[in-house]
VOGU-3710 file (C-alpha; in Angstrom, 3 decimals, decimal comma):
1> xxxxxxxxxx> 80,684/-113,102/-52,658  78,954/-112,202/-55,676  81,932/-112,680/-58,074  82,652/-116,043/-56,178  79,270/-117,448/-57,040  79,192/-116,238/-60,226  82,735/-117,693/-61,348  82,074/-121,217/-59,037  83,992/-123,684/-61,157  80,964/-126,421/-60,236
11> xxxxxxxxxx> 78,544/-123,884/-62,235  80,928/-123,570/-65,101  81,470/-126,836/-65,482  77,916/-127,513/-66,117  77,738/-124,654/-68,802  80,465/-126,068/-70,788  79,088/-129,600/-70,777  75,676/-128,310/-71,950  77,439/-126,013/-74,717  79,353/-129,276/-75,313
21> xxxxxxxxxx> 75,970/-131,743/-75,811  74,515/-128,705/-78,138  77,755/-128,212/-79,952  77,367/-132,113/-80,924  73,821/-131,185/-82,274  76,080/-130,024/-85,445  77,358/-133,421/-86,224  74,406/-135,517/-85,094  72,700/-133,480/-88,063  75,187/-134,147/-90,739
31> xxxxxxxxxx> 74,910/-138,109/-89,745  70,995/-137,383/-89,887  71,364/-135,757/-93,311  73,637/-138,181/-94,730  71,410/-141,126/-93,713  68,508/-139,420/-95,564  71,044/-139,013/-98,900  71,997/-142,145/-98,688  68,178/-143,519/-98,322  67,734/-141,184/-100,890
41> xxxxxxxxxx> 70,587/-142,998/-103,518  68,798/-146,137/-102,245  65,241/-145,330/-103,738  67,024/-144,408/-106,765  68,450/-148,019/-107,131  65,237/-149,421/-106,841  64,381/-146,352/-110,000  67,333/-148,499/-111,776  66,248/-151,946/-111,492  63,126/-150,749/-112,646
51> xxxxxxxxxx> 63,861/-149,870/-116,030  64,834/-153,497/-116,699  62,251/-155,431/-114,726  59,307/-152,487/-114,461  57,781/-150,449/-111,804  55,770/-150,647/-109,650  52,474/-152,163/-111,385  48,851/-151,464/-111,326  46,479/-153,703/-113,494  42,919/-152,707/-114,396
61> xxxxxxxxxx> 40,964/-155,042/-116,440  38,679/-154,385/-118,171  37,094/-151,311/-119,827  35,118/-150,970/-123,243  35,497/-147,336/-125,099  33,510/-147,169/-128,136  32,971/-143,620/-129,473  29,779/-142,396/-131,095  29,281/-139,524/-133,417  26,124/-137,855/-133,412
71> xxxxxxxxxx> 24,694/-135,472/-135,684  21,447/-133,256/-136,501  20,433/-130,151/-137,694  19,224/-127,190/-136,117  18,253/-124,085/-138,067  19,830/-125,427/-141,256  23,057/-126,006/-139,826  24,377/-129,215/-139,158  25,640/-130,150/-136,163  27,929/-132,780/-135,138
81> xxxxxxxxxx> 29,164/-134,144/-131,790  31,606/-137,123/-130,919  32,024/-138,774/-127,400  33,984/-141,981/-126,013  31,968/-143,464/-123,697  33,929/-146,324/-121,442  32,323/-148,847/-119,620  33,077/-151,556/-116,975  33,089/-154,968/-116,988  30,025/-157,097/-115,328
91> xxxxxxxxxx> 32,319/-159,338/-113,304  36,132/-159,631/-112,793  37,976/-162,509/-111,299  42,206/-162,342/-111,572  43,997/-165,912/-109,923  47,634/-164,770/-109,453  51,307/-166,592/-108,604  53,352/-164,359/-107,571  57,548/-165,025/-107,741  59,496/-161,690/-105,344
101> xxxxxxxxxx> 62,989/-161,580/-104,843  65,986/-158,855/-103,776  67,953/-157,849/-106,717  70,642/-155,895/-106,185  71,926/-152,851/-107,734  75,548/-151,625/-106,488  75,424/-151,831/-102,533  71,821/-151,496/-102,402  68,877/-154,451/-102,792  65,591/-153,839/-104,161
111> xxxxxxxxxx> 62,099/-156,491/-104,183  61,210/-157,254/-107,726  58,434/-159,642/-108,450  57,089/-161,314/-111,689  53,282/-162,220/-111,676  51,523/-165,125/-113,445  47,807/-163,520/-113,571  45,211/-165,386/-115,273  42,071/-162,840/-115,515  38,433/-163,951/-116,945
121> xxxxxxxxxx> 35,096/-161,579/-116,359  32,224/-160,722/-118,463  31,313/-157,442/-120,381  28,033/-156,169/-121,196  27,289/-153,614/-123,996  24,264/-152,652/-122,447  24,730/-149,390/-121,852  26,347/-148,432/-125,206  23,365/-150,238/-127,100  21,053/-147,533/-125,756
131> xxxxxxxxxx> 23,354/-144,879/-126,209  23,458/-146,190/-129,979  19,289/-146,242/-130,008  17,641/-144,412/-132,195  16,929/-140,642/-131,733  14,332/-138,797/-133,675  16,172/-135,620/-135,773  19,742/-137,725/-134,932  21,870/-139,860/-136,475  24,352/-141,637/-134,693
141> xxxxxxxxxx> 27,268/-143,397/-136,151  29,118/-145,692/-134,003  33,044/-145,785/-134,004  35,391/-149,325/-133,784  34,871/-150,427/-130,404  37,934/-151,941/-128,176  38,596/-153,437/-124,499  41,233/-151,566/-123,287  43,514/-153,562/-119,879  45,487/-150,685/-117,677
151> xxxxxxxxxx> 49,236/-151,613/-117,199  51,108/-148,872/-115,848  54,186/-149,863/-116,638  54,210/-152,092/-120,258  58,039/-152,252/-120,304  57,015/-154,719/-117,220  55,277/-157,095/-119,556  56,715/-160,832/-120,566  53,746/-162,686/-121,792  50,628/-161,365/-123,194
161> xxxxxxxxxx> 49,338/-163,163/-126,590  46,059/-161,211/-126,529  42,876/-160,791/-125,254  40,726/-163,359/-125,792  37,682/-162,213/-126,242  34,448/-164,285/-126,836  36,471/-167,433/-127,615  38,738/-165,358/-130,324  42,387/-164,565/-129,510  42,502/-161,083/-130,677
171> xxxxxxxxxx> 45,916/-158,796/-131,007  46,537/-156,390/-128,766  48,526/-152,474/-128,999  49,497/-150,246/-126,708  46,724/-146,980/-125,512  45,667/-145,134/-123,388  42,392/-143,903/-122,171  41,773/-141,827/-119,550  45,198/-140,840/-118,711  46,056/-144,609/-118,069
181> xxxxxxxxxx> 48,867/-146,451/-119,807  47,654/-150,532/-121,141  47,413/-151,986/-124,403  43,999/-152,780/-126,412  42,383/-155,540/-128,550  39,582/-154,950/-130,596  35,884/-155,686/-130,303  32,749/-156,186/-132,939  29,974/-153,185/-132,650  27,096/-153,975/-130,556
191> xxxxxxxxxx> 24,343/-155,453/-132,513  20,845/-154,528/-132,477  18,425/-155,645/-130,332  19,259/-157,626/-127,199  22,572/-156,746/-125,529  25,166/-159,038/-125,787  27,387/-160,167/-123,113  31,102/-161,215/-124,003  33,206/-163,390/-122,000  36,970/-162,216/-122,056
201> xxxxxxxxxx> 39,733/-164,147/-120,972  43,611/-162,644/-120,193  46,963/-164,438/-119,393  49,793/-162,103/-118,772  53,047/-162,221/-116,880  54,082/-159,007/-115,625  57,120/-158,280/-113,753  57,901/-155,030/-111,213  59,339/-153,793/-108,782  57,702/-153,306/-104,966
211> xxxxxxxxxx> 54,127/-152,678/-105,530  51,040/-155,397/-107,703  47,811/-152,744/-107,594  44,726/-154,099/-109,107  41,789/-151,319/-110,102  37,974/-152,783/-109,414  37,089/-152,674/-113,475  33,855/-154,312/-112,368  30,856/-154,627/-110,489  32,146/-157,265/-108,288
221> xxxxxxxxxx> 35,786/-157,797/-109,223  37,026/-160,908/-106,769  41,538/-161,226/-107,149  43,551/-163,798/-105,261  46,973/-163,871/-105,148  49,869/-166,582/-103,541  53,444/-165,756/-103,211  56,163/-167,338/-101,229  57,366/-163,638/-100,304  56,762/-163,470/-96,375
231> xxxxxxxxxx> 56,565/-159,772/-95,863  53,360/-158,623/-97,196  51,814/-155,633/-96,437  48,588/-155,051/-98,140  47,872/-151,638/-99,648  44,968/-148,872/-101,104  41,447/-148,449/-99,897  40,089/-152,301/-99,531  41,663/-154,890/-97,797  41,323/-158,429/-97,964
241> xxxxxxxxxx> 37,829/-160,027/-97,441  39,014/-162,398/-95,411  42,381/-162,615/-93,111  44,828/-163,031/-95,595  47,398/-166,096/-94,225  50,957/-164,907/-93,709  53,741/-167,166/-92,579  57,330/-167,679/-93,002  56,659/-169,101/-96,399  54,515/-166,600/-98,044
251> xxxxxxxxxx> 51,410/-165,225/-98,236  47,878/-165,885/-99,778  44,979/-163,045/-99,675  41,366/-162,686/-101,796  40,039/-159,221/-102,346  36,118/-158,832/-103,072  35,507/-155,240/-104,478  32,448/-154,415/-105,428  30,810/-151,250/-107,820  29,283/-149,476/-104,500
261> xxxxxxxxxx> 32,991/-149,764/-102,645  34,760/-147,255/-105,109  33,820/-143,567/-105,731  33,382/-143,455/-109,510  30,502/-145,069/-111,735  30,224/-148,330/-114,132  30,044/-145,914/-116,723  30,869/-142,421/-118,517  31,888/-140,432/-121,337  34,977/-138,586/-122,285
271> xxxxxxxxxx> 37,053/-138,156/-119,102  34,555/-137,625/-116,701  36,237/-139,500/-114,591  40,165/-138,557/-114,381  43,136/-141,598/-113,918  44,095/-140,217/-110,966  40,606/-140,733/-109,340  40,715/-144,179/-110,546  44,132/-144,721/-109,592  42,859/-143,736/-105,520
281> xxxxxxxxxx> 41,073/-147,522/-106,484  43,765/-149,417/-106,245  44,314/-152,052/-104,295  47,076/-154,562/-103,847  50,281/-155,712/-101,721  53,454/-154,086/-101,411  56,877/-156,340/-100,862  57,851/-155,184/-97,909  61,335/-154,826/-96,277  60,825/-154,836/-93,126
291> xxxxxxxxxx> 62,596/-151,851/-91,092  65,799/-151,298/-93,470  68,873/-149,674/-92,665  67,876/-146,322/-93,016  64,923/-147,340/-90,997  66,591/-148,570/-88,325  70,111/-145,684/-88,543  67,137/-142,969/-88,301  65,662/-144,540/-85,049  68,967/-144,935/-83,835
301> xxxxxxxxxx> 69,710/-141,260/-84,272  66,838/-140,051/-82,941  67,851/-141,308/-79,409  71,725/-139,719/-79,625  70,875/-136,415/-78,254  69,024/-138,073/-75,422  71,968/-141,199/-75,200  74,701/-138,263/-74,991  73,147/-136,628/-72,060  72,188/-139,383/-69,783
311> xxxxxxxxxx> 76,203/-140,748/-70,406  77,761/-137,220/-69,749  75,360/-137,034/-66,456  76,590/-140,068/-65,651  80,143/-139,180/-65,709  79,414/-135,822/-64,126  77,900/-137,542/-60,883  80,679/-140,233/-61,395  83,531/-138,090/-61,006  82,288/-136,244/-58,658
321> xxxxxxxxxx> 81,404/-139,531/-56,245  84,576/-141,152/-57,033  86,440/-137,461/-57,201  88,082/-137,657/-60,006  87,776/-134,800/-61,841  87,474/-134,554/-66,163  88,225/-131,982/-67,768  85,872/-130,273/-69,968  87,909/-130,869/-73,302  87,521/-134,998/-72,452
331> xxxxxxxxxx> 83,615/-134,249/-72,125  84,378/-133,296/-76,115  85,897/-136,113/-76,944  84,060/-138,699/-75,478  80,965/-137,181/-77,249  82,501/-136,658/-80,348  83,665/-140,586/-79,961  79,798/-140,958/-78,990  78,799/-139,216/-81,972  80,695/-141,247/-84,370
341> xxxxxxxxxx> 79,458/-143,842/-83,811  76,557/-143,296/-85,436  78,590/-142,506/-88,881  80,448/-145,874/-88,401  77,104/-147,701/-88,219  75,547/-146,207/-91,215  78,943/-147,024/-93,475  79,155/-150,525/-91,715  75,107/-151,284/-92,371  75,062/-150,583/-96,230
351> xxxxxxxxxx> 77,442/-153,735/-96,254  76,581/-155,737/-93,865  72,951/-157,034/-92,022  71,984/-154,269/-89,103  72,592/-156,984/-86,260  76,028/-157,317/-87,483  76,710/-153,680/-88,095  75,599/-152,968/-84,840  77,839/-155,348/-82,918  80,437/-153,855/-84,589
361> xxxxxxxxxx> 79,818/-150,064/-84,130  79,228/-150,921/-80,358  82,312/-153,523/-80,063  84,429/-150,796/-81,374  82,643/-148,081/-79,273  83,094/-149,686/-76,269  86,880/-150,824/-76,530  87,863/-147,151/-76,854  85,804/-146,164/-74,162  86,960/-148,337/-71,545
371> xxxxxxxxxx> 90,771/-147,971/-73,047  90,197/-144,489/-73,098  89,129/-144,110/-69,115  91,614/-146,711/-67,817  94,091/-144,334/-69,103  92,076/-140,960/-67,910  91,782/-142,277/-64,418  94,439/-144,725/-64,436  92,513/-148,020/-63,559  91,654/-151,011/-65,029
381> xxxxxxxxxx> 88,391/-151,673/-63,171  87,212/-147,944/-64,151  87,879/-148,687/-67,649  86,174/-152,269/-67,015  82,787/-150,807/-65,490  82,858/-147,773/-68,585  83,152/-150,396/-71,027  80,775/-152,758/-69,108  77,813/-150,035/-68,960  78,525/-148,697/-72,298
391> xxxxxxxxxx> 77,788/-151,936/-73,476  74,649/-152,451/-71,344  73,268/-149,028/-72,727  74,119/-149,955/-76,489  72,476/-153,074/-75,693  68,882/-151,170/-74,596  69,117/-148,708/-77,483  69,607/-151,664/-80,357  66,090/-153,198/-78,680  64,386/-149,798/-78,811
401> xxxxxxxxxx> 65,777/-149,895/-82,462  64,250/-153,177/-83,572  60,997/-152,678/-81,187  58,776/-151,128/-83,813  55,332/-151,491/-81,505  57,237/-150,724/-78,054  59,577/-148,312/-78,953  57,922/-145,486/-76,768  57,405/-147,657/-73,703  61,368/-149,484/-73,631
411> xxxxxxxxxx> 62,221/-145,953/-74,552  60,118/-144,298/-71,545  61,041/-147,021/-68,846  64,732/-147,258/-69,520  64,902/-143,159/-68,994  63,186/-143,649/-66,090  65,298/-146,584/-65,060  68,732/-144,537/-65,661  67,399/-141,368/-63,735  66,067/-143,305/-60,529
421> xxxxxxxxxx> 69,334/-145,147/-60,317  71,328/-142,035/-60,770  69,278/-140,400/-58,399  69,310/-143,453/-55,792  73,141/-143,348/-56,026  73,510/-139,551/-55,057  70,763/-139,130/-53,117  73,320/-138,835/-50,136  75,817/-136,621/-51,938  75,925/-133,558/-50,305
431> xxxxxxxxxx> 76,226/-130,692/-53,717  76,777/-127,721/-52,033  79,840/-129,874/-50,485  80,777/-130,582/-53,917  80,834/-127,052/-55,189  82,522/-125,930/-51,702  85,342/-128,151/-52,328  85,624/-127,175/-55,958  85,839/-123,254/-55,147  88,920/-124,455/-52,657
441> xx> 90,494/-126,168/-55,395  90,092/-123,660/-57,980
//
């Protein structure tokens, strides 16, 4: 009795269709793996187009460095001591048209964008005049002051005359300060006596590729930005003051940053203050694709495991309603034909748009599977129902694949659907029946 229970066909049957659904865990992987390569060979494309349009670009307007040397003596010796002190502008105000599109490198598109930014803001020299005040034992001698403008990536930059600065056009040349990339102009000395305030004017086109940062270089620093690109998303630690208007033909937003909102001072010396701190400031809009390929093969994916399960319980309680009987080496192939079709929607969706990859994984998917069982149980209406409820099931999973905010609860519901009606249909099936008549057999 022992051996017969241990050796009941029913039983084994059910062990090799589990080692069967793990066993497809192996290629499920590799398509898993592949789709991250090939996501991988996509970000590289956008690395590409980049070094002919730009990066992606952060602007940060303005900042004044000026260095001062002081020196005294102590002791008889002579001491000397030189520091670049930067400071921030007063106000900041940046009006920007922004032009995205898709370019495309080999199979793959990236969003490029080329910004017409006209920036304006005031400077004080405030703070530098009374570092540069007189100091009993000291003298101080004050080095060529500049404004210095942040562009992470110059090789992005199509128009910039100069910065205008108090109603002169001066020249500008590439710098960097504080571990950021930009270009400077420069600026007269403070004079003595009253600080001065200097109005500075910039108009540069810039182009990129998937990201326009700005960096608050102000006390109140106040951007605004249109673009006809109509898949925003707005990025870094401030969001637009006000509901930025998205539609179908672009977006508008205003930011309104002001000194207390970011986590570094108006002023400092040296590198107090590192570029990557200031570059946590940033604040922009990404242009967004929304839910690429990759996006949308890796959701896809996820549910195969899960999708392979529910179809081979399906078939179990099938054949054994109908009793018809597959063989465990048909359980193989209709999961390996299960499994590939993940691979043939990847290759198709790097050529084609998702819907219509899609249709055609699941077009093809379904002909062999209902050609397949009218030949395994030799009828026409079996082979019509398979191919009829494997197209209902690839049906749900492409909405749980394009549901981003009700994935989980499609997801949850239809398992819950497909176990209550496979439960409802065999409530009545007597299994130790099953497995009597299966011991007879064998």
């Amino acid at each position: 009795m022992f051996g017969e229970s241990r050796f009941n066909p029913l039983f084994v049957k059910i062990l090799l269709i589990a080692l069967i659904t793990l066993v497809l865990l192996v290629p499920l992987g590799r398509v898993e793996s592949l789709i991250a390569e090939r996501a991988t060979l996509s970000q590289s494309a956008g690395a590409r187009v980049a070094h002919g349009v730009g990066g992606p670009q952060t602007i940060g307007a303005v900042m004044l460095v000026m260095p001062i040397t002081r020196t005294w003596s102590d002791d008889g010796k002579e001491y000397s001591e030189t520091k670049n002190y930067r400071v921030l502008a007063d106000s900041l105000d940046i009006a920007g048209k922004v032009a995205a599109e898709l370019r495309r490198s080999g199979i793959y598109t990236v969003p490029t964008f080329q910004a017409d930014l006209h920036i304006t803001g005031s400077i004080s020299d405030e703070v530098l005049a009374l570092l540069a005040a007189p100091e009993p034992g000291v003298t101080k001698k004050l080095g060529d002051p500049m404004l210095f403008m942040a562009v992470s990536d110059p090789g992005g930059i199509r128009l910039l005359d100069g910065i205008r600065i108090g109603g002169r056009m001066e020249p500008i040349s590439a710098a960097m300060v504080s571990g950021l990339e930009g270009v400077s102009a420069p600026m007269p000395a403070p004079a003595a006596g009253s600080p001065r305030r200097t109005e500075f004017a910039v108009e540069l086109a810039i182009s990129g590729t998937g990201r326009l940062q700005f960096l608050p270089f102000a006390k109140s620093t106040h951007v605004s930005l249109l673009s006809r690109w109509p898949n925003p998303s707005f990025s870094g630690p401030f969001s637009p003051a006000h509901a930025p208007r998205v539609a179908a033909d672009g977006f508008s937003a205003d930011w309104q940053v002001l000194q207390v909102n970011r986590e570094y001072p108006q002023s400092w010396a040296d590198d107090a203050v590192s570029g990557v701190r200031i570059g946590q400031s940033a604040f922009g809009v990404d242009f967004y694709q929304p839910v690429d390929a990759y996006q949308r093969n890796y959701r896809a994916i996820h549910y195969a495991v899960l999708f392979i399960a529910l179809t081979f319980l399906a078939l179990f309680v099938w054949e054994h309603t109908i009793g018809s009987s597959l063989h465990a080496m048909q359980y193989a192939m209709i999961g390996a034909a299960l499994s590939v079709f993940y691979l043939v929607l990847l290759a198709f969706s790097e050529h084609l748009s998702f819907a219509g990859s899609y249709a055609l994984a699941a077009s093809a998917m379904v002909i062999l599977l209902a050609t397949y069982f009218s030949g395994v149980l030799k009828s026409r209406i079996a082979g019509f129902v398979t191919g009829t409820t494997a197209g209902v099931c690839y049906s749900l999973l492409y909405l749980l694949v394009l549901s981003e905010e009700y994935a989980l609860l499609l997801g949850a519901l239809s398992i819950f659907f497909l176990l209550a009606t496979l439960m409802i249909g065999t409530r009545k099936l007597d299994w130790y029946r099953v497995a009597e008549l299966h011991r007879r057999e064998s």
